[in-house]
C-alpha positions, 0 to 999 in steps of 0.5 A: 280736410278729407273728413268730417266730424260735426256733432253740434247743437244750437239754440235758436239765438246761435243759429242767428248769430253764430251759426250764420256767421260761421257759414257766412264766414267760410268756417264750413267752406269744406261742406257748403259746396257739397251739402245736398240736404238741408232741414230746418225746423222748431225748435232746436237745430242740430247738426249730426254727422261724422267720418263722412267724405266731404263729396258724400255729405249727404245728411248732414242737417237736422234741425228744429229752431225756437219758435220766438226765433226770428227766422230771417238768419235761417233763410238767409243762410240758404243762400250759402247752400246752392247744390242742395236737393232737399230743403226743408224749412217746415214749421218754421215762421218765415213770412212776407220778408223771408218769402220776399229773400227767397226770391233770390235765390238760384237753386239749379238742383233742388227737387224737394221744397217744403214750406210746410207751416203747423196747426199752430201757426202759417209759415209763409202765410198767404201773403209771403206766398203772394209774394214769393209767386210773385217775385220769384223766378222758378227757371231758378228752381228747374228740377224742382219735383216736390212741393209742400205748401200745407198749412199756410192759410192759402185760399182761392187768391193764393191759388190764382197767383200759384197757377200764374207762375212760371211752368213747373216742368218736373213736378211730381207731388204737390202738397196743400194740406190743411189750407183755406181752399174753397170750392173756388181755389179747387176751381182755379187749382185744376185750370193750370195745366202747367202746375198739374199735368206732371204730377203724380200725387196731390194733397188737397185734405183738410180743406174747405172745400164741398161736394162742387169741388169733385166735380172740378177734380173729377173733370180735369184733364190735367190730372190723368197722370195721378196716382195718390190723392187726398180729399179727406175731409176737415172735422171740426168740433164747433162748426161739423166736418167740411166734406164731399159725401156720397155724392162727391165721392161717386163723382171721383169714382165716375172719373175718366181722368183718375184712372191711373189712381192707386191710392185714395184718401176719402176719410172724414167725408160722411161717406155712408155704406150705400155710399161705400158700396157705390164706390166697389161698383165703380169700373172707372178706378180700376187700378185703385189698391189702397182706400181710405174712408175712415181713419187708416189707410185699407188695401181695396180686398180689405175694403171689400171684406170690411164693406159686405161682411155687414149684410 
């Protein structure tokens, strides 16, 4: 078979049934082998691609599974998937046990993993991701370069197990977002120089972290290659907004080790005008071009006109 003309849509319940059993089955032998990109998330799978070489199957999968799916199948059928690059299981609920299968797996070429969960509900969760650090053997994952673990509930226990890990060679980009990340998980994330020293872009916003947390962001050595970071803050109506403040963002901006930064996200994080203007008077994030403190993303000269158009 030289072409390919798939245009299928399943439910949650065919996913688990019919689709895996398809895959297990060898009913899509001809694209398996060669499928590089892989996405699966809530609530309704899709899989959309035609008059594409077989070799060139690129993008092939998108998908979104039924929340009262159980989400074992899709996990399992990963396995059947070993040249993927990219594999996206965001906003799925896979857990203990699906964290626990994925230990398994070798996945010599995949360099995008995201297990992202949802405001809603946790993917792994803290305790699969105790389980999948502990389990798994990340030589199995060498190129891996990017990592999403938002929105998972990961906390200070959560980051002692990440930086116990095996190193991670080629990673890039590291994503936290909206976890339970305290002062002390801050603390223990910016002690691994194997998880930190290559990476280029690191999201911890949305966290639970305060002002001691930029004094650990700020001193670490590891972090001298980072170009984006995000610390935005986290508003809740019932309990304020989890912020750094003036304070904290003067740290970052007093960095020796940020220097390579080119975009920063401080939104959220009370940062008043004296604040702002502390930061334009820095000379340490000389290579900064993009800068957010509010709600959307400004470059620095727009930073600039917006901050002393005021006085």
């Amino acid at each position: 078979m030289d072409r390919l003309e798939l245009d299928l849509c399943f439910s949650g319940d065919e996913i688990s049934e019919s689709f895996v059993d398809c895959v297990k089955s060898g009913s899509f032998s001809c694209c398996v082998s060669d499928l590089t990109l892989l996405q699966i998330e809530e609530p309704v799978y899709v899989i959309n691609h035609r008059n594409r070489k077989a070799k060139d199957f690129k993008d092939v999968m998108r998908g979104e599974i039924n929340r009262q799916t159980k989400k074992i199948s899709t996990v399992a059928l990963v396995y059947y998937f070993n040249n993927v690059e990219y594999l996206n299981l965001r906003s799925n609920r896979i857990g203990v046990d699906g964290a626990s299968m994925m230990g398994s797996f070798t996945l010599k070429k995949l360099q995008v993993l995201d297990l992202s969960g949802s405001h809603e509900a946790p993917n792994i969760g803290k305790e699969g991701f105790l389980q999948l650090t502990s389990n798994m053997d990340w030589s199995n994952f060498p190129n891996l370069t990017r990592l999403s673990l938002a929105q998972n509930r990961l906390d200070a226990e959560s980051m002692i197990s990440l930086i116990a890990c095996e190193t991670f060679p080629r990673l890039k980009a590291l994503d936290l977002f909206g976890n339970k990340l305290d002062n002390d998980a801050i603390e223990w994330l910016v002690a691994s120089e194997r998880v930190l020293s290559n990476l280029t872009e690191l999201n911890i916003g949305y966290n639970e972290y305060f002002e001691e947390a930029t004094h650990f962001i700020a001193n670490c050595p590891f972090l001298k290659n980072l170009v984006i970071l995000n610390m935005a803050g986290k508003v809740s109506y019932r309990h304020g907004a989890k912020s750094i403040g003036d304070n904290g963002v003067n740290t970052l901006f007093n960095s020796d080790y940020l220097e390579n930064l080119t975009s920063i996200n401080l939104s959220n994080n009370n940062v008043s005008d004296e604040g702002a203007k502390n930061i334009y008077k820095s000379n340490k994030l000389k290579n900064l071009t993009k800068i957010n403190l509010n709600s959307h993303l400004s470059t620095f000269e727009e930073f600039e006109r917006t901050l002393f158009k005021r006085e």
